[in-house]
N, C-alpha and C positions, 0 to 999 in steps of 0.2 A: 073213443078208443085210443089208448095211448100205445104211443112208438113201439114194437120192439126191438133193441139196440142189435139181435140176434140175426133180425132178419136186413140190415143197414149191409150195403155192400163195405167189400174189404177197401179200405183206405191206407195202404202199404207207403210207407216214408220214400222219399228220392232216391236216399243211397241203395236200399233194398232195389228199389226199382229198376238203377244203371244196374245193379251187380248180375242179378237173376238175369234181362234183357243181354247186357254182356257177354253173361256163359252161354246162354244160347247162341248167340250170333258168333260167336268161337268156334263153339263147335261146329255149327252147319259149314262156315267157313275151312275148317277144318279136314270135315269129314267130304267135303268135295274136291278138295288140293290134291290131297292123298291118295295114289293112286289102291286098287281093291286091295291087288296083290300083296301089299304090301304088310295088312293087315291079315293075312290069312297065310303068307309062305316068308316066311325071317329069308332074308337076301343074306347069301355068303359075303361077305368080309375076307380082303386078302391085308395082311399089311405090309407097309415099304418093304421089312425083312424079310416075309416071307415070300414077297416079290422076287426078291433083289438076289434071294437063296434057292429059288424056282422051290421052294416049296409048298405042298397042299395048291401046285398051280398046273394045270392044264398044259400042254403042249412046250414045258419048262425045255431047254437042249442046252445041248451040252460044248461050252467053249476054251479055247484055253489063251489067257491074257500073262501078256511076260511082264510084267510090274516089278522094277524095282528089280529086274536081273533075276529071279525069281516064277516061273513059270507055276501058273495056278491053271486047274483044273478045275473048274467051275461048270453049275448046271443055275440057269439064269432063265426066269422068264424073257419071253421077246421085246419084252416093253420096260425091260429095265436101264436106265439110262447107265451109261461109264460112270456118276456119280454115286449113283444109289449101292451099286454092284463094289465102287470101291472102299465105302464108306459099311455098309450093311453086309457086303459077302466077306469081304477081305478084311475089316476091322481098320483101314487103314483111316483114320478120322481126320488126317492134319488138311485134306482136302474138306473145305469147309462147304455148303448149302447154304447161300445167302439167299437171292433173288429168285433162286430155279427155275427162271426166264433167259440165262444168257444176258444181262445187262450189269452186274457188277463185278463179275470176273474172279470169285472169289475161290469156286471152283476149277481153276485151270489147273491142268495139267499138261505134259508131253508126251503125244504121240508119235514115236520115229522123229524124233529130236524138237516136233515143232508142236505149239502150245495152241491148246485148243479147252472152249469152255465143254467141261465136261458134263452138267447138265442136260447137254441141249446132244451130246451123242447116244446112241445106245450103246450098250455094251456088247451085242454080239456083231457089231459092226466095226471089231477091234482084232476078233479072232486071230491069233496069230502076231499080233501088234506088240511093240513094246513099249511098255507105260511106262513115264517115272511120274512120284508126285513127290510131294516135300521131303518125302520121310525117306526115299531114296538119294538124295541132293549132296545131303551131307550128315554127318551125325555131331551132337555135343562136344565130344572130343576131338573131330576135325569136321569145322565148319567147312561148307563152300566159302568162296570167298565174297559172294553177294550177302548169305546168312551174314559173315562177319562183319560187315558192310554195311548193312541194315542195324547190327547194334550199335557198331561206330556211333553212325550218326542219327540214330534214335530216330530211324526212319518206322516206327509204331507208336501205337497209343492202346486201343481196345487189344491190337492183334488177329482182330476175326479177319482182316480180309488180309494179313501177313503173308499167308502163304500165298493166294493166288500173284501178290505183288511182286512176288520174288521170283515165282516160276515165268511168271511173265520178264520179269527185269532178266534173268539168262538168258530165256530165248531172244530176248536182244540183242544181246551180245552179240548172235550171230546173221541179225537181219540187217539188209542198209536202212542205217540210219544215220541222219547228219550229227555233227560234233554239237551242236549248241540245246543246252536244258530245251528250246521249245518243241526241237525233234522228237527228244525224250518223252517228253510230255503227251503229244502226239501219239508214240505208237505205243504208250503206255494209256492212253485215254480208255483204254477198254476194263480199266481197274478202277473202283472205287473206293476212296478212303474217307469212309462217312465222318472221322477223326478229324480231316482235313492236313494230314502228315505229308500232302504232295512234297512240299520244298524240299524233305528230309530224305525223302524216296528219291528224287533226282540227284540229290545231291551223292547219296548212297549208290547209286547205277552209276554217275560221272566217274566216282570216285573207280569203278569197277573196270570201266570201261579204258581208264587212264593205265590202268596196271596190269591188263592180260591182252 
């Protein structure tokens, strides 16, 4: 009685093998991760904006931040940080989002004169508060004299982290700090200049602190 080839089991190549064995073990993988819900009711989505704007948000209230001399009338979710709100409600962007941990300072601003990462506050925890950020400091036409200070001496490079260095280097101005760059250096440590422009930013703040 000869073979028939019809009745031989299936002998499927390797690669077929991994691939088919693959998608299965994916899926099952997959389909256990996943929680049900997830598959059965689409999860609302809020974005930074519409955070930042209380809108399409639940329990959004209503604040008023003095920025920049300027008194804003704001309805802000409760979880919106000072950064999100001044960046996304108020359009005001020279306040930059590096880290949004509180570690590279890029985000400072001033609250009642003194500088604080604004990341790491809420925004309705300002109520009543007067904000500046860069773009209150000084304008093109009349620099501060740190802005002018900073060109001098080519204390940038990228730029992204210019503003917090600057908002930080004022409110030095008025904190103790001793006369020599390593004091400088010190209570500026909370700035990073991923460029590596420290020298020029000292030297820019010296320059600052010699003449006001």
């Amino acid at each position: 009685m000869r073979d028939d080839p019809k009745s031989r089991p299936s002998n499927p190549n390797r690669r077929a093998f991994l691939r088919n064995t693959g998608s299965t073990a994916a899926a099952v993988v997959i389909g256990a991760s996943v929680p049900a819900h997830v598959n059965s009711t689409p999860m609302e989505s809020v974005s930074v904006a519409e955070a930042a704007n209380g809108q399409n948000v639940e329990g959004a209230v209503a604040i008023t931040l003095r920025i920049n001399g300027k008194d804003r009338q704001l309805r802000v979710d409760p979880r919106t940080t000072l950064l999100d709100c001044i960046r996304e409600t108020v359009a005001l962007t020279g306040t930059k989002k590096g880290c949004d941990h509180g570690q590279c300072g890029a985000c400072t601003v001033h609250v009642n004169g003194r500088r604080v990462n604004s990341c790491l506050s809420l925004a309705l925890m300002h109520d009543g508060e007067e904000i500046t950020t860069i773009e209150g400091l000084g304008t093109p036409d009349a620099l501060h004299p740190m802005q002018a200070a900073f060109v001098a001496y080519d204390g940038y490079q990228c730029g992204y982290c210019t503003s917090g260095q600057i908002m930080s280097g004022v409110a030095l101005l008025k904190e103790p700090c001793g006369s020599d760059d390593a004091s400088v250096k010190e209570l500026m440590s909370g700035n990073i200049c991923r460029c590596g422009a420290y020298a020029n930013i000292v030297a820019a703040i010296q320059q600052v602190r010699k003449t006001t």
